[in-house]
Backbone bond lengths (Angstrom), bond angles and torsions (degrees), N, CA, C in turn:
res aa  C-N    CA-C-N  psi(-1)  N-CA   C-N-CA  omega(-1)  CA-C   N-CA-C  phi
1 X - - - 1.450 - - 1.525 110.02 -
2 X 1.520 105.19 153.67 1.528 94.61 -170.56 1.545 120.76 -107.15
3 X 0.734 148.90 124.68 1.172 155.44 -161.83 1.971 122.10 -33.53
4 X 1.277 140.23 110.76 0.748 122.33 -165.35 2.297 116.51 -76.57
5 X 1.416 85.98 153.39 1.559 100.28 -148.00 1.613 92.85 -81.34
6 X 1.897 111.34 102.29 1.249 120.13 170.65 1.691 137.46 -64.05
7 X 1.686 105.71 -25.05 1.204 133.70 177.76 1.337 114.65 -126.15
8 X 1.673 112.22 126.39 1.584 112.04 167.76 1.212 146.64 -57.69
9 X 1.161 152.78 130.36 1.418 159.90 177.76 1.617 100.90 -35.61
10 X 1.246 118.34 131.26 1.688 125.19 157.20 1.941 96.76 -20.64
11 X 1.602 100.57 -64.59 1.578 110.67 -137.31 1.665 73.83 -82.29
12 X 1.222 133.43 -39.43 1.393 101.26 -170.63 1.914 119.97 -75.88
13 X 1.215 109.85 -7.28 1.193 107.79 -175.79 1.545 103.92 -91.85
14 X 1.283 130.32 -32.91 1.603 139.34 166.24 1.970 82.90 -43.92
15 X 1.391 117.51 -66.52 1.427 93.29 -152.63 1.322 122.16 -87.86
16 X 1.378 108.07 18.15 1.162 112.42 176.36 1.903 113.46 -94.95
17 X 1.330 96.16 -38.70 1.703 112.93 162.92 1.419 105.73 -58.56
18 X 1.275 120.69 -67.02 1.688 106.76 172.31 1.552 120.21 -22.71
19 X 1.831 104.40 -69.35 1.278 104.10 175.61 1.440 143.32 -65.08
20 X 1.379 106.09 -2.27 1.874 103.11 143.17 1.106 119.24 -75.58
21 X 1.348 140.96 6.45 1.074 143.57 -146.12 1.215 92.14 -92.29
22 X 1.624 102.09 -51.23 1.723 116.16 -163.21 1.397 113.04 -60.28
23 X 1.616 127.31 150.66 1.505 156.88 -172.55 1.639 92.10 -63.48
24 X 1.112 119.33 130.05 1.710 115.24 165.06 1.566 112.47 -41.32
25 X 1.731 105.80 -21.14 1.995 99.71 -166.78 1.604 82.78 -75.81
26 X 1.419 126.33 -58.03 1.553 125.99 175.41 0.862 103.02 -5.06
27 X 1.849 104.75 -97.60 1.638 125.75 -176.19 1.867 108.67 -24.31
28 X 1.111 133.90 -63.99 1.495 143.93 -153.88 1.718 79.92 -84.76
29 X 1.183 159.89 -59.40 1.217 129.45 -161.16 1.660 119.36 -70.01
30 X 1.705 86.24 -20.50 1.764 94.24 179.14 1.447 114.25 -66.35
31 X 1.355 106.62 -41.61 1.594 115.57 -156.24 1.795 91.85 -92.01
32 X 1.153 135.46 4.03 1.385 154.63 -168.37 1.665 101.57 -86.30
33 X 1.558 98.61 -55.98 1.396 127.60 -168.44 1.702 89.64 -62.77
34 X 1.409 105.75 -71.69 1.320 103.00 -147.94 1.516 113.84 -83.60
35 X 1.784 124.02 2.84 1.471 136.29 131.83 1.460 107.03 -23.21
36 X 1.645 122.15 -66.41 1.201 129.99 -112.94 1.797 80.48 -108.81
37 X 1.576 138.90 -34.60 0.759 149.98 167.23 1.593 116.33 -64.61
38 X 1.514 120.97 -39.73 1.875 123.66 157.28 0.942 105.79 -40.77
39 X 1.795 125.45 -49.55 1.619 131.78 -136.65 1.529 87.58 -82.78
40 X 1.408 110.17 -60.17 1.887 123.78 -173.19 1.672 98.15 -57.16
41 X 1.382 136.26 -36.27 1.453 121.15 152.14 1.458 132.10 -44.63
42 X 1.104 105.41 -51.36 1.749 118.72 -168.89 1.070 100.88 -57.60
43 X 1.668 119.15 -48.38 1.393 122.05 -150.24 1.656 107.06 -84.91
44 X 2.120 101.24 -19.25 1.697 85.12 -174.62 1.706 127.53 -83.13
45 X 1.265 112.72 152.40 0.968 98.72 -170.24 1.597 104.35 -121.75
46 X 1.512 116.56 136.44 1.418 115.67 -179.98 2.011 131.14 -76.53
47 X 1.308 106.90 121.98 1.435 96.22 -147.36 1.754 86.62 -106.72
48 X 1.812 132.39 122.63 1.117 106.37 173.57 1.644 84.60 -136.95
49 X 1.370 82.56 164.16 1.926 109.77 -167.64 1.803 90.96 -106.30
50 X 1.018 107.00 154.57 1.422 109.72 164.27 1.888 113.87 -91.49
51 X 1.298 103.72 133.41 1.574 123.18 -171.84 1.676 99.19 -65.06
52 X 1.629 133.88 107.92 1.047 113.67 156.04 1.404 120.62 -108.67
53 X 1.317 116.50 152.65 1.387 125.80 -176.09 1.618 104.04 -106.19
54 X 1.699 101.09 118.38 1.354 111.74 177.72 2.006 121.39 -85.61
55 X 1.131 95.87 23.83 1.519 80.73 -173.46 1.271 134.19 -92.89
C-alpha cells in the first residue's frame, strides 16, 4: 500500500489558489454543474445483454 500523500503537488496547489480566485457566481455555477452531473449518475442505469457467439 502506498503511503498516504502528506504534502501537495506544485500543480495541485497552483489549482487550488486559482480556485479561490473564482466569484461565488463561479463557485455556485461549478458546483451547479457537477449536482446536475451526480443526479444524471444516480439515475443511470447499466443495461448489458449477454455476448453470444454463433459459430
Amino acid at each position: 500500500m502506498e503511503k498516504p500523500k502528506q504534502e501537495l503537488d506544485s500543480v495541485e496547489l497552483e489549482r487550488l489558489k486559482a480556485n479561490l480566485k473564482l466569484s461565488y457566481k463561479e463557485r455556485f455555477e461549478m458546483l451547479t454543474r457537477l449536482y446536475k452531473i451526480q443526479q444524471t449518475m444516480d439515475r443511470a442505469s447499466i443495461v448489458h445483454k449477454p455476448f453470444i457467439n454463433n459459430k
